[in-house]
Chimera marker file (.cmm) of the C-alpha trace (Angstrom):
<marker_set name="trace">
<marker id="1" x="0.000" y="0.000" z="0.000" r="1" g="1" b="0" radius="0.5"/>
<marker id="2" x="2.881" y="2.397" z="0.833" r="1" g="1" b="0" radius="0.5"/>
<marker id="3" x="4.220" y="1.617" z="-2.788" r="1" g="1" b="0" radius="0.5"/>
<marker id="4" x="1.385" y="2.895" z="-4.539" r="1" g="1" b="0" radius="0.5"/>
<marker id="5" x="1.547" y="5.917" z="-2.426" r="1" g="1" b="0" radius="0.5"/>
<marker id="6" x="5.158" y="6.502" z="-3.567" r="1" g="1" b="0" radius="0.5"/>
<marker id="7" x="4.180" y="5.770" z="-6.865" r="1" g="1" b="0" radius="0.5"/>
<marker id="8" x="1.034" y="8.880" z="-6.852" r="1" g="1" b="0" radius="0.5"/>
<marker id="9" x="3.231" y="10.737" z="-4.917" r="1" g="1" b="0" radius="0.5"/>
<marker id="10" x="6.086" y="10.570" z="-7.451" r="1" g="1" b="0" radius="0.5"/>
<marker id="11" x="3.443" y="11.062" z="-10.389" r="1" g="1" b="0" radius="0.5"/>
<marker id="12" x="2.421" y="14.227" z="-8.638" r="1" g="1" b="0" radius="0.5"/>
<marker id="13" x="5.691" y="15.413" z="-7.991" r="1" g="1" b="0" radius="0.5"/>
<marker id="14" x="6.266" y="14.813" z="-11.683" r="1" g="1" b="0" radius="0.5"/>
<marker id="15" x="3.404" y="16.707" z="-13.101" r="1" g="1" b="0" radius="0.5"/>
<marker id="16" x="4.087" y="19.705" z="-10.489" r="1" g="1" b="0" radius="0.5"/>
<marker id="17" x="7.398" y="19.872" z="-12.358" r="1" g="1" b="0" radius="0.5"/>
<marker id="18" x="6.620" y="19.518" z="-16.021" r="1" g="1" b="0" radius="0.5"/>
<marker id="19" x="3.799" y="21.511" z="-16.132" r="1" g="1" b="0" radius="0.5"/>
<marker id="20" x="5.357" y="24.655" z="-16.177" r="1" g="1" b="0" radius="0.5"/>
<marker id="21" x="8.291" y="23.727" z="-18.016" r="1" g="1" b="0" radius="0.5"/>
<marker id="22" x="5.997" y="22.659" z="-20.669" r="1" g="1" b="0" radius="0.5"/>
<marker id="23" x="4.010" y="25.791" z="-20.859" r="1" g="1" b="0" radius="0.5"/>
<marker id="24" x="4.651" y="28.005" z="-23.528" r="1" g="1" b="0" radius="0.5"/>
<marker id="25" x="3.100" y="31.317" z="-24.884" r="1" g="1" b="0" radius="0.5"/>
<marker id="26" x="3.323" y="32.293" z="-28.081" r="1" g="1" b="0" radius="0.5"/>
<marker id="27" x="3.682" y="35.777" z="-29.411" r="1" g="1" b="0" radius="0.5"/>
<marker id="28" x="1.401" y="37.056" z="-31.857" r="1" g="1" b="0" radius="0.5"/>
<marker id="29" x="4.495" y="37.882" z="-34.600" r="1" g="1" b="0" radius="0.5"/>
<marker id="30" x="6.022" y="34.155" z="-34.189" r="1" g="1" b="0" radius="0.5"/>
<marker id="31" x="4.358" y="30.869" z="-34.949" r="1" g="1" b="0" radius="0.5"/>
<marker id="32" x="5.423" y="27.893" z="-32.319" r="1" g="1" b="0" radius="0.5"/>
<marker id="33" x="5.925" y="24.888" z="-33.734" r="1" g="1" b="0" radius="0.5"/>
<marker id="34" x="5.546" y="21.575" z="-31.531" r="1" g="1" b="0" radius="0.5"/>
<marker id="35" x="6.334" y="18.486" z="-33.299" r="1" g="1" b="0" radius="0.5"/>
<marker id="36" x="7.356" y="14.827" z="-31.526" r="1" g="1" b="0" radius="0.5"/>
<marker id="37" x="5.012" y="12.834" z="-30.478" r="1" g="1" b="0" radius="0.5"/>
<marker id="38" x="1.990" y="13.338" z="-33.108" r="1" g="1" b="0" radius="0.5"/>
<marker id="39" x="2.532" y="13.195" z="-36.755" r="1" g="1" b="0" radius="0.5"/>
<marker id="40" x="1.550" y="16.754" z="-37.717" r="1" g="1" b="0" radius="0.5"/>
<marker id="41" x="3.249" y="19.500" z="-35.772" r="1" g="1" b="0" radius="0.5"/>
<marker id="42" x="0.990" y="22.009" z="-33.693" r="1" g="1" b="0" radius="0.5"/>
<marker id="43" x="1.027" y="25.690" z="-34.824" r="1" g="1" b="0" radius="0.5"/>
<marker id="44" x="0.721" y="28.326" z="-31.658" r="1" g="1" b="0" radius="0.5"/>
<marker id="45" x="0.586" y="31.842" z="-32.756" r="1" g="1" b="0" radius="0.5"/>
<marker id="46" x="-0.769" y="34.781" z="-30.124" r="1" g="1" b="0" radius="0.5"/>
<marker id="47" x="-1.520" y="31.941" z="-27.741" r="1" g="1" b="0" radius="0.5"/>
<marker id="48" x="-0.390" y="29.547" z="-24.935" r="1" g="1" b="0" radius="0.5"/>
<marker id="49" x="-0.169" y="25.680" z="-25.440" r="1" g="1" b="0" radius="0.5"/>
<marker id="50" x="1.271" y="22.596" z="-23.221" r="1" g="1" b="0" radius="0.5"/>
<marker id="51" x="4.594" y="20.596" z="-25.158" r="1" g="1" b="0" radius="0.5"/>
<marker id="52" x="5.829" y="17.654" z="-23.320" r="1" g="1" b="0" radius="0.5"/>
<marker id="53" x="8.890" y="17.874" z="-22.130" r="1" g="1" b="0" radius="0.5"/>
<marker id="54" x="11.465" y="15.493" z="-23.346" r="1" g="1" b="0" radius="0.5"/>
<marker id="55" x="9.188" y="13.788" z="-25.626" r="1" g="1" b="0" radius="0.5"/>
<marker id="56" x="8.280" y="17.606" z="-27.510" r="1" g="1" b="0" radius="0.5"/>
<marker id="57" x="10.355" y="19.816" z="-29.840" r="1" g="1" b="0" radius="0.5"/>
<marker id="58" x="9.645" y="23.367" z="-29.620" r="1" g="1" b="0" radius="0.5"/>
<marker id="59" x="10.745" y="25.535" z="-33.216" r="1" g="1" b="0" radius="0.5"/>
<marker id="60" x="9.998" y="29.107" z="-33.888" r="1" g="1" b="0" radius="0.5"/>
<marker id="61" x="9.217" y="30.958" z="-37.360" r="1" g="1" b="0" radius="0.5"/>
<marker id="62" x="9.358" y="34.463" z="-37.767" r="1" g="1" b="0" radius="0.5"/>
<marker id="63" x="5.897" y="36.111" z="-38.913" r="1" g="1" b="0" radius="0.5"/>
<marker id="64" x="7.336" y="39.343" z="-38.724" r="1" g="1" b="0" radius="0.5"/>
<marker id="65" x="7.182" y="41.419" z="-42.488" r="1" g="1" b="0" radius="0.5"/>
<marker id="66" x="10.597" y="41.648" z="-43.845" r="1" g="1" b="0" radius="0.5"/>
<marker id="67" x="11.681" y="44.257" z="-45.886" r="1" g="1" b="0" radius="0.5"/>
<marker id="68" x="13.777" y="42.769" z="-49.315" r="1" g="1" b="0" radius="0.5"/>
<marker id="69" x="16.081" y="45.035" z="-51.319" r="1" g="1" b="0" radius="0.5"/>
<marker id="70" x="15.672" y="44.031" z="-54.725" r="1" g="1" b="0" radius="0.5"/>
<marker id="71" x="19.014" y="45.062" z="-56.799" r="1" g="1" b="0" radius="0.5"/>
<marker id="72" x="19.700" y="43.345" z="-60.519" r="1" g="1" b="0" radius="0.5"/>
<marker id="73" x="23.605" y="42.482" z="-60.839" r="1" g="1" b="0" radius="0.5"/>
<marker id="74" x="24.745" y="43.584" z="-63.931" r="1" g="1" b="0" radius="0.5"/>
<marker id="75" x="22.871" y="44.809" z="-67.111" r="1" g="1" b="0" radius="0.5"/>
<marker id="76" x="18.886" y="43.237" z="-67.918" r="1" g="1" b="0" radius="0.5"/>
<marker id="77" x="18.090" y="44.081" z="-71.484" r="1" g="1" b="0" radius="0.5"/>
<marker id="78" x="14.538" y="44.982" z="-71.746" r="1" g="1" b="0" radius="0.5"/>
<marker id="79" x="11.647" y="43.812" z="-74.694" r="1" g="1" b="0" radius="0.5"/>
<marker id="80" x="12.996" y="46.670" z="-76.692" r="1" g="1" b="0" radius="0.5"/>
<marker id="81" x="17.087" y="45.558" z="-76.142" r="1" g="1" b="0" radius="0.5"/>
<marker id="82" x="18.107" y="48.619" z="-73.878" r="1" g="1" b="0" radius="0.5"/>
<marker id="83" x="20.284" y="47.503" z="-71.220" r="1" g="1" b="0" radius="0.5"/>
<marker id="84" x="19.465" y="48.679" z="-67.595" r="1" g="1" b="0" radius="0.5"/>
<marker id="85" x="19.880" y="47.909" z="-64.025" r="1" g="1" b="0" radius="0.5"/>
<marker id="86" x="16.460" y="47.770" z="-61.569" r="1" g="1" b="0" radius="0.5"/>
<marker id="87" x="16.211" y="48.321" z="-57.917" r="1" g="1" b="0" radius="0.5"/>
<marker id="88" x="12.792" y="47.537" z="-56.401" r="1" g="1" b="0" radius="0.5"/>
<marker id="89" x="11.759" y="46.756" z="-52.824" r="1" g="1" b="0" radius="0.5"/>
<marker id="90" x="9.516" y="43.860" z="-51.558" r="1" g="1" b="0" radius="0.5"/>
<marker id="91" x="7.593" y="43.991" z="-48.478" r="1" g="1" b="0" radius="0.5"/>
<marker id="92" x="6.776" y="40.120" z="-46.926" r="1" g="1" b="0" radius="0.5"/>
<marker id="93" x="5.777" y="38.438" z="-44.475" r="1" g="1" b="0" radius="0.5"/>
<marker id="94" x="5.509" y="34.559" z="-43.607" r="1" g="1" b="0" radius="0.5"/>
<marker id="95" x="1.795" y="33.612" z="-44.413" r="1" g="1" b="0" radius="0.5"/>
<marker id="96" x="-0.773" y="32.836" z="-41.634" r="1" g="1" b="0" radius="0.5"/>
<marker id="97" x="-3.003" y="30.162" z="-43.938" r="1" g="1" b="0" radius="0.5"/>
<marker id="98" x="-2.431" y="26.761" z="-42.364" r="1" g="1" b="0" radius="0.5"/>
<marker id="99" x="-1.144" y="25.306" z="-45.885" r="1" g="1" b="0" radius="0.5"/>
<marker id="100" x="1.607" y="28.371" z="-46.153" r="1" g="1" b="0" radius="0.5"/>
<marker id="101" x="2.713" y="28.290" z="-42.810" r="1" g="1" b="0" radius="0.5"/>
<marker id="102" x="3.549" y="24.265" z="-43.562" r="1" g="1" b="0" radius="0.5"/>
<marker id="103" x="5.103" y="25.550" z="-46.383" r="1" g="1" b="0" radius="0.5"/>
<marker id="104" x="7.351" y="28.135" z="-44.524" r="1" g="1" b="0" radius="0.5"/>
<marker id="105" x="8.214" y="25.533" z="-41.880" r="1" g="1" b="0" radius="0.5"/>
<marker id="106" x="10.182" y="23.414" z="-44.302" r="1" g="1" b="0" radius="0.5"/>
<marker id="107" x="11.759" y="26.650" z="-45.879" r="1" g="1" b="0" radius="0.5"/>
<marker id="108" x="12.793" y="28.703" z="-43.052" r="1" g="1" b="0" radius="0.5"/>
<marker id="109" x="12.267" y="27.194" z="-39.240" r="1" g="1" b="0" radius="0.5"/>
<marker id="110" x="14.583" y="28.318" z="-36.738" r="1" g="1" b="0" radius="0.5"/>
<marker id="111" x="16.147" y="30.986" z="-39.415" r="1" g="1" b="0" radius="0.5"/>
<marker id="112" x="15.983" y="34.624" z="-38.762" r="1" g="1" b="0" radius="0.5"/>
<marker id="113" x="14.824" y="37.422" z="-40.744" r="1" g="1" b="0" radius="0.5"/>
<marker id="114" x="17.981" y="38.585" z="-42.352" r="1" g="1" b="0" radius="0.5"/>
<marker id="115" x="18.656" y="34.447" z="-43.418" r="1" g="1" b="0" radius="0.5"/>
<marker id="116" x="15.074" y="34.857" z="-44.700" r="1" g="1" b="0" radius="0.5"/>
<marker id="117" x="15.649" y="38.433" z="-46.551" r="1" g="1" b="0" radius="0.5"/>
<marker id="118" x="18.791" y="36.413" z="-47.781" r="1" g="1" b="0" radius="0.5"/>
<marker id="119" x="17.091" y="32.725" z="-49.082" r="1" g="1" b="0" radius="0.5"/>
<marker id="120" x="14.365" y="35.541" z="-50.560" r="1" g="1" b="0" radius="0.5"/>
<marker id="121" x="16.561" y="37.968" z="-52.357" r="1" g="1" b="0" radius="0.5"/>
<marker id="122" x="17.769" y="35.204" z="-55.596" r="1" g="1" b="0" radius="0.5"/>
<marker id="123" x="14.249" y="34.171" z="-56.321" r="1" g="1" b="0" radius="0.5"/>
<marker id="124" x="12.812" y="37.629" z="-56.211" r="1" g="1" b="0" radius="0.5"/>
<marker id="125" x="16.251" y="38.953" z="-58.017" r="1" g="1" b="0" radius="0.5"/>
<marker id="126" x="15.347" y="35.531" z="-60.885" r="1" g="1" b="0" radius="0.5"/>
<marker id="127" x="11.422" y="37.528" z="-61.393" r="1" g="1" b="0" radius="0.5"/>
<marker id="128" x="12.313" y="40.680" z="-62.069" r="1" g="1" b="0" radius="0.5"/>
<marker id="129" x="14.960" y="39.796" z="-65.085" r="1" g="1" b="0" radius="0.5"/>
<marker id="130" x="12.050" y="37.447" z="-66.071" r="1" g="1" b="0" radius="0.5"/>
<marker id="131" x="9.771" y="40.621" z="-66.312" r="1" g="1" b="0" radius="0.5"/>
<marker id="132" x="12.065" y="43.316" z="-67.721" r="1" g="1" b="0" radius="0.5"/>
<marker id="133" x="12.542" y="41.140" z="-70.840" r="1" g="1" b="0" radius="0.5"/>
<marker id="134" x="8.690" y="41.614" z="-71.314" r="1" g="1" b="0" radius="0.5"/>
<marker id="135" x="8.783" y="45.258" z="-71.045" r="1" g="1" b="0" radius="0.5"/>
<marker id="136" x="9.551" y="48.195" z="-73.317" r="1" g="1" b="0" radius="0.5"/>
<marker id="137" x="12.156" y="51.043" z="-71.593" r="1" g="1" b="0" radius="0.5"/>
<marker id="138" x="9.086" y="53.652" z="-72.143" r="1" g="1" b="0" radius="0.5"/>
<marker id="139" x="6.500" y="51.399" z="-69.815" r="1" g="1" b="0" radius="0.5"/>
<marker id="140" x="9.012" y="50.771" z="-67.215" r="1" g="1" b="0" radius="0.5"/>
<marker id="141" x="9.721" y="54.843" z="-67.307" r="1" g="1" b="0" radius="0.5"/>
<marker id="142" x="6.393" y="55.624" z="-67.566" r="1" g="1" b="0" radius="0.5"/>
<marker id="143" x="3.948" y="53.257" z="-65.519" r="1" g="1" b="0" radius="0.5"/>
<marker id="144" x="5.843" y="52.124" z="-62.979" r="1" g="1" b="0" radius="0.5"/>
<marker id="145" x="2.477" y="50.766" z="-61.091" r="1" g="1" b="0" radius="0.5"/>
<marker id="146" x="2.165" y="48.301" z="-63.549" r="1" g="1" b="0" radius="0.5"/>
<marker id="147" x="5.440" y="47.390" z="-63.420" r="1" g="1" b="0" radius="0.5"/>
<marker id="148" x="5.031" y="46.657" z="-59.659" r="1" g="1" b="0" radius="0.5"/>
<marker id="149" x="1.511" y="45.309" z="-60.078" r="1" g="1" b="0" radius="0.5"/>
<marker id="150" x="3.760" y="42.200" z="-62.543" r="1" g="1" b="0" radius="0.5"/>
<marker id="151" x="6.194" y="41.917" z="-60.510" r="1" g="1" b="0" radius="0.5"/>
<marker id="152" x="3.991" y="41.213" z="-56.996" r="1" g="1" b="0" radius="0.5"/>
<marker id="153" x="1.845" y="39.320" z="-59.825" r="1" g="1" b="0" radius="0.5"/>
<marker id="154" x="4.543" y="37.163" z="-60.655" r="1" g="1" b="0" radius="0.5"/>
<marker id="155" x="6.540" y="36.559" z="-57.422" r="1" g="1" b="0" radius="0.5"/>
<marker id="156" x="3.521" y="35.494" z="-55.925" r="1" g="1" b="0" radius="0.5"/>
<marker id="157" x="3.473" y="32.363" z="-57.507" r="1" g="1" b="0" radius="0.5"/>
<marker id="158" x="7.193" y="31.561" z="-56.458" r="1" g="1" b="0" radius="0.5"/>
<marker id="159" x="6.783" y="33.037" z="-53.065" r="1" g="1" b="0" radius="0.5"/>
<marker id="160" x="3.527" y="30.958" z="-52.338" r="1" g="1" b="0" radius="0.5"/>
<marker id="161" x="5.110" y="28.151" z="-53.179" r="1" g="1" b="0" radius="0.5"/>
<marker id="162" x="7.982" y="28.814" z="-50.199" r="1" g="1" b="0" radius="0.5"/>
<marker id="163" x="5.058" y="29.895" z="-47.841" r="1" g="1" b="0" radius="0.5"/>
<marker id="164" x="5.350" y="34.067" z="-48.291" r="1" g="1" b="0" radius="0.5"/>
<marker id="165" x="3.116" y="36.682" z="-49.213" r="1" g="1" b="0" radius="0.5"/>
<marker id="166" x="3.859" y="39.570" z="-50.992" r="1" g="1" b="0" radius="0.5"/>
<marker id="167" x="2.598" y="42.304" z="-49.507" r="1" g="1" b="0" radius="0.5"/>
<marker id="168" x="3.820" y="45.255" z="-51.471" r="1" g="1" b="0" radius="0.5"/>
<marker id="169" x="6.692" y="45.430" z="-54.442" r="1" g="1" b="0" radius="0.5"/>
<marker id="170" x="7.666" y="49.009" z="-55.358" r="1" g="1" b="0" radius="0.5"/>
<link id1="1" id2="2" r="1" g="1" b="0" radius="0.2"/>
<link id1="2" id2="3" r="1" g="1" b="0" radius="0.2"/>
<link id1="3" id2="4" r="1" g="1" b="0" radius="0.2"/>
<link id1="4" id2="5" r="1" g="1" b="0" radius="0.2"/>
<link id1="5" id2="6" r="1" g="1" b="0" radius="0.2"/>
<link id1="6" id2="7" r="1" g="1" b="0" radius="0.2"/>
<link id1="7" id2="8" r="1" g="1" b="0" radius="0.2"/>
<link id1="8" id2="9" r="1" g="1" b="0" radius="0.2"/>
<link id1="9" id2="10" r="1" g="1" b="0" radius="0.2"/>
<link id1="10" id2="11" r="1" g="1" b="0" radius="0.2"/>
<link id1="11" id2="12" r="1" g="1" b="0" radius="0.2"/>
<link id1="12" id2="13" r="1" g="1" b="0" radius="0.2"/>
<link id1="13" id2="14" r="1" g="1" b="0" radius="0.2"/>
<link id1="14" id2="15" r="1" g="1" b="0" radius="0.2"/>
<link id1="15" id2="16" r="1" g="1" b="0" radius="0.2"/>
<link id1="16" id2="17" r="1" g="1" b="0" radius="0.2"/>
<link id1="17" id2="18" r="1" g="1" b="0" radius="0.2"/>
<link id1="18" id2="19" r="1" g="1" b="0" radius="0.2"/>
<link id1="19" id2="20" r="1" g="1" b="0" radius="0.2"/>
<link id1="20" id2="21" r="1" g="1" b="0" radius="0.2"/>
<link id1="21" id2="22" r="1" g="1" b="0" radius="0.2"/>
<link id1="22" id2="23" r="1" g="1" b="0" radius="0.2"/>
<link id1="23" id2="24" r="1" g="1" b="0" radius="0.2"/>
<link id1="24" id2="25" r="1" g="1" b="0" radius="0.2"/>
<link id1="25" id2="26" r="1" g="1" b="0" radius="0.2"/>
<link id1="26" id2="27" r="1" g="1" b="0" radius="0.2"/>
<link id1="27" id2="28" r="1" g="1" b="0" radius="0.2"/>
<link id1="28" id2="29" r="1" g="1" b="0" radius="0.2"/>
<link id1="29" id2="30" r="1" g="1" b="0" radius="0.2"/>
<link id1="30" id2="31" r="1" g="1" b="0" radius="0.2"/>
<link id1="31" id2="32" r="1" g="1" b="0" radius="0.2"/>
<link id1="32" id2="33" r="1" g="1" b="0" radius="0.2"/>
<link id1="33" id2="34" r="1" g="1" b="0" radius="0.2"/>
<link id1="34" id2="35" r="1" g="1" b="0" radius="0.2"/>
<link id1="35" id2="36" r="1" g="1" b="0" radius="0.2"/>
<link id1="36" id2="37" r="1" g="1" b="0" radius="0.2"/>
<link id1="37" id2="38" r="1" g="1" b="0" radius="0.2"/>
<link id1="38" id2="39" r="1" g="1" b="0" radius="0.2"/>
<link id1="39" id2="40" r="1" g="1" b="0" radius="0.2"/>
<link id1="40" id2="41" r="1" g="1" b="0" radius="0.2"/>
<link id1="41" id2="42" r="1" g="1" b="0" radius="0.2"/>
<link id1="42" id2="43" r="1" g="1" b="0" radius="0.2"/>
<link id1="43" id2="44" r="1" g="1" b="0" radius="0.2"/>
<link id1="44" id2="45" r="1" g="1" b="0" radius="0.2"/>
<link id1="45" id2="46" r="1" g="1" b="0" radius="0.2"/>
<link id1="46" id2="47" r="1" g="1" b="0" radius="0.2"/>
<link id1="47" id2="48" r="1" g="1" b="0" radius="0.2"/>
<link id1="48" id2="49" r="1" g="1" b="0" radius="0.2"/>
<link id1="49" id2="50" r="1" g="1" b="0" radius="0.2"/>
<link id1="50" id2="51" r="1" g="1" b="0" radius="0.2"/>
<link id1="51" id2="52" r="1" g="1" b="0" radius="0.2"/>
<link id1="52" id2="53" r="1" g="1" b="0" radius="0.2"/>
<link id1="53" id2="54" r="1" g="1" b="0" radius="0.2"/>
<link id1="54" id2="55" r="1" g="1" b="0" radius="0.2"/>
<link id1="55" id2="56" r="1" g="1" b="0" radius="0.2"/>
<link id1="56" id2="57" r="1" g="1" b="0" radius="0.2"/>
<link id1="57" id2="58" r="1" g="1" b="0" radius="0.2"/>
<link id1="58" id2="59" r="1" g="1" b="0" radius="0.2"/>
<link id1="59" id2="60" r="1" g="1" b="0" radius="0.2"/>
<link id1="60" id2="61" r="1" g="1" b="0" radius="0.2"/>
<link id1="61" id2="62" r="1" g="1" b="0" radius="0.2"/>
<link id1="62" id2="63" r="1" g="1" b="0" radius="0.2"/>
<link id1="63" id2="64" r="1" g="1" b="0" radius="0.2"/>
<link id1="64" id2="65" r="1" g="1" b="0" radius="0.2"/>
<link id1="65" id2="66" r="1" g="1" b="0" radius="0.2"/>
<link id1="66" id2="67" r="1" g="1" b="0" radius="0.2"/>
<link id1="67" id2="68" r="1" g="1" b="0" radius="0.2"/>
<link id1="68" id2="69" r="1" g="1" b="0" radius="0.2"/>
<link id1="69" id2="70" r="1" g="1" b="0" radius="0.2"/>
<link id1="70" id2="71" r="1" g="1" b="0" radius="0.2"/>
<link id1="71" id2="72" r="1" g="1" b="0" radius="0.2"/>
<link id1="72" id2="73" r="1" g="1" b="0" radius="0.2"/>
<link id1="73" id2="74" r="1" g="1" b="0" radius="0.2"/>
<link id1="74" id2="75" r="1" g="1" b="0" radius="0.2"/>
<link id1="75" id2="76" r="1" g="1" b="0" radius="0.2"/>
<link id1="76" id2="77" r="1" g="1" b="0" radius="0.2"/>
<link id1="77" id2="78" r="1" g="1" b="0" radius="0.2"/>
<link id1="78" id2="79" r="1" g="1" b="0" radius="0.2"/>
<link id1="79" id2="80" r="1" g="1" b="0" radius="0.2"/>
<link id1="80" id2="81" r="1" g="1" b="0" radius="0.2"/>
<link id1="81" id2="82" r="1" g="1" b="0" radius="0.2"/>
<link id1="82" id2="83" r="1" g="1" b="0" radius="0.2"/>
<link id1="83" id2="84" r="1" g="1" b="0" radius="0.2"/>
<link id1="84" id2="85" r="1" g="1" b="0" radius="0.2"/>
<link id1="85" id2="86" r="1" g="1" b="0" radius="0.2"/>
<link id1="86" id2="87" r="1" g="1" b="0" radius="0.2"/>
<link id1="87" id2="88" r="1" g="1" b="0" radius="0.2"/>
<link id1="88" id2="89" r="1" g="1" b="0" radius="0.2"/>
<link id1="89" id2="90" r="1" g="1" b="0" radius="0.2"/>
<link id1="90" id2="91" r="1" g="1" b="0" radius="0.2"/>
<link id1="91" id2="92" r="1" g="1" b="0" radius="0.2"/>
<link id1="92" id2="93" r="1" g="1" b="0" radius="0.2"/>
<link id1="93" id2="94" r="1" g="1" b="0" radius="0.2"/>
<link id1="94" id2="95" r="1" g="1" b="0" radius="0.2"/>
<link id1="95" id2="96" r="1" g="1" b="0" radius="0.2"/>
<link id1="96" id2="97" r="1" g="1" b="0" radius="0.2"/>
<link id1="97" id2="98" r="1" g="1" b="0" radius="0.2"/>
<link id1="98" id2="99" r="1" g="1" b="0" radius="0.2"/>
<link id1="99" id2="100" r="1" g="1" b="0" radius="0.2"/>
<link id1="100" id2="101" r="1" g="1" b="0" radius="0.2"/>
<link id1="101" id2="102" r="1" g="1" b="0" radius="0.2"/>
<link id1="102" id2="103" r="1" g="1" b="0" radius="0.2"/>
<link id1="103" id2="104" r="1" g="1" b="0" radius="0.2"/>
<link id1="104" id2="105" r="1" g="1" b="0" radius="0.2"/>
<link id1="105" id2="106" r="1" g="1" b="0" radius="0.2"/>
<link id1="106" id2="107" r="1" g="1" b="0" radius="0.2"/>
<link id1="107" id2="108" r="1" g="1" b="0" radius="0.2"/>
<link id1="108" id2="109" r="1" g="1" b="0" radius="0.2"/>
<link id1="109" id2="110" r="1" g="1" b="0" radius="0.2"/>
<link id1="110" id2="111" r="1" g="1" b="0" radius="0.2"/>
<link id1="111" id2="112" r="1" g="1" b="0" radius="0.2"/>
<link id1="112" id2="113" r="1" g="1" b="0" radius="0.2"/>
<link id1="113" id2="114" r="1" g="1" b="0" radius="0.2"/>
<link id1="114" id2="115" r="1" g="1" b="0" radius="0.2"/>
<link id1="115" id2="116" r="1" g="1" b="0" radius="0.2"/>
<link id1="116" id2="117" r="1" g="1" b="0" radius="0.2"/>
<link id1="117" id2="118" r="1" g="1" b="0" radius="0.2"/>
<link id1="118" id2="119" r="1" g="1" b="0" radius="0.2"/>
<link id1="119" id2="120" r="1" g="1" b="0" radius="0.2"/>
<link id1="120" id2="121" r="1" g="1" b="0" radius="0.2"/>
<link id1="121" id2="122" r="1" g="1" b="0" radius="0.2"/>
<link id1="122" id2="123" r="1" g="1" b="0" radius="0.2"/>
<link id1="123" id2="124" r="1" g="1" b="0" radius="0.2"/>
<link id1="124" id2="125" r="1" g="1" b="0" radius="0.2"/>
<link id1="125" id2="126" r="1" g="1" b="0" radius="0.2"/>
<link id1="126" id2="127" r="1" g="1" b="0" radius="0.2"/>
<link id1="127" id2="128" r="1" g="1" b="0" radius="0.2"/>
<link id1="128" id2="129" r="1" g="1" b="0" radius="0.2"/>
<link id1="129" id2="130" r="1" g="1" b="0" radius="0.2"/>
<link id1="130" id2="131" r="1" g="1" b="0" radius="0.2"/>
<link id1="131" id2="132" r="1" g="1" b="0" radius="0.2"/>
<link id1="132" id2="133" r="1" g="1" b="0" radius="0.2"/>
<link id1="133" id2="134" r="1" g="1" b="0" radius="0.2"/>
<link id1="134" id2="135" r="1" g="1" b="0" radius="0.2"/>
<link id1="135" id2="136" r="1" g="1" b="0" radius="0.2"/>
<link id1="136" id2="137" r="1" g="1" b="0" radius="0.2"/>
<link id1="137" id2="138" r="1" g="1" b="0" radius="0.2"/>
<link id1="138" id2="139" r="1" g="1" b="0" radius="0.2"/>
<link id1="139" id2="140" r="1" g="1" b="0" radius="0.2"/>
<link id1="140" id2="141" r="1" g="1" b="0" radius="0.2"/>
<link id1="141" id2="142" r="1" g="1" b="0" radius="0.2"/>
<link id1="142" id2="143" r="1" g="1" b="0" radius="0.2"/>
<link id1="143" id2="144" r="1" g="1" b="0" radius="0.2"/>
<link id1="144" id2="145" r="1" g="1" b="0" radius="0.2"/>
<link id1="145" id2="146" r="1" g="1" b="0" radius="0.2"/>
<link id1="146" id2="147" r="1" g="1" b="0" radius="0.2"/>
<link id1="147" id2="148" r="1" g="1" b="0" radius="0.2"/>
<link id1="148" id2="149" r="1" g="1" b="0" radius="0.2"/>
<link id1="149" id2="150" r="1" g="1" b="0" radius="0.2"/>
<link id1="150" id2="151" r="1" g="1" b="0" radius="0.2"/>
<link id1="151" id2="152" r="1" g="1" b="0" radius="0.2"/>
<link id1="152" id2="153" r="1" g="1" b="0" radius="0.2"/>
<link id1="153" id2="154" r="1" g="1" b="0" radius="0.2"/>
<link id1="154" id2="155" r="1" g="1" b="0" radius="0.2"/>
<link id1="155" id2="156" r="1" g="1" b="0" radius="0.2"/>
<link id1="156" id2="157" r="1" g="1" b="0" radius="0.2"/>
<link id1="157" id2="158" r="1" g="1" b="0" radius="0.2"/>
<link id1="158" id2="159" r="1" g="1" b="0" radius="0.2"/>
<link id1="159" id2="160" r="1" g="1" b="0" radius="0.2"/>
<link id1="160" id2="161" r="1" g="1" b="0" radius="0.2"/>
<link id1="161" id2="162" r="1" g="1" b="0" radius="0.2"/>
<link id1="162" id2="163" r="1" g="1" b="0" radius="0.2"/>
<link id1="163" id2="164" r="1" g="1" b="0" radius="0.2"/>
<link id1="164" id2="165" r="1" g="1" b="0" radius="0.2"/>
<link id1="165" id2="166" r="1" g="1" b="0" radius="0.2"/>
<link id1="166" id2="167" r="1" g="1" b="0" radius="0.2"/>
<link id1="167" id2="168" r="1" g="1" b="0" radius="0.2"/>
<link id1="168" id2="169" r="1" g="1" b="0" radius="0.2"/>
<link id1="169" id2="170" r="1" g="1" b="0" radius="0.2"/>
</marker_set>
């Protein structure tokens, strides 16, 4: 009888302890990732949640919007064969969807924003040469909206498919 009155007494002890170091809070600009014991990983973002220590990984993504400095290296020739070099300036921002924030977690967990900014800048760099060889030097000069309104357009498919939005490309 005095066994299984050690035995409570230890399980009590146990869950007294691992309680709070299993408690975690989650801000509302970073997603908390537990993975370990079930097969899909839980998402916390702006709220608390209970990860089993020892048994429970804890990860963190940034949700934070990023700011990406767009610069061409070298010379892009445009539709009309006029060389030029393009800065532009991306504004993102890990997606909150369930299905993008999967996608981000294979991309860029435990990485912070300037490795993001970084991983971002080659692929966003790869869409505007694609776009400049579809436009004429006097549209570029002279509508620069649309020129953005392509270029968010077209990144979006890329950057979906990493788990970002776009939220503004100037």
């Amino acid at each position: 009888m005095i066994i299984v009155y050690i035995l409570i007494g230890i399980l009590v002890l146990l869950l007294l302890i691992g309680l709070p170091l299993g408690y975690v809070k989650a801000p509302p600009d970073t997603a908390y990732i537990i993975s370990g014991i079930k097969k899909n990983p839980r998402v916390l973002i702006g709220r608390a949640g209970i990860r089993i220590p020892f048994f429970e990984r804890l990860d963190k993504l940034s949700l934070k919007q990023v700011t990406v400095d767009i610069k061409t290296e070298g010379y892009i020739p445009t539709l009309d064969f006029i060389n030029i070099q393009v800065d532009a300036v991306a504004k993102v921002r890990v997606g909150t969807d369930p299905e993008l924030i999967e996608r981000a977690m294979k991309n860029f967990l435990n990485k912070t924003s300037q490795e993001i900014i970084s991983d971002l800048q080659d692929s966003l760099q790869g869409n505007i040469r694609e776009i400049i060889g579809t436009i004429s030097l006097k549209d570029i000069c002279n509508n620069r909206e649309e020129f953005g309104n392509k270029k968010k357009k077209k990144a979006s498919v890329d950057m979906r498919n990493l788990g970002i939005e776009i939220i503004s490309c100037n």
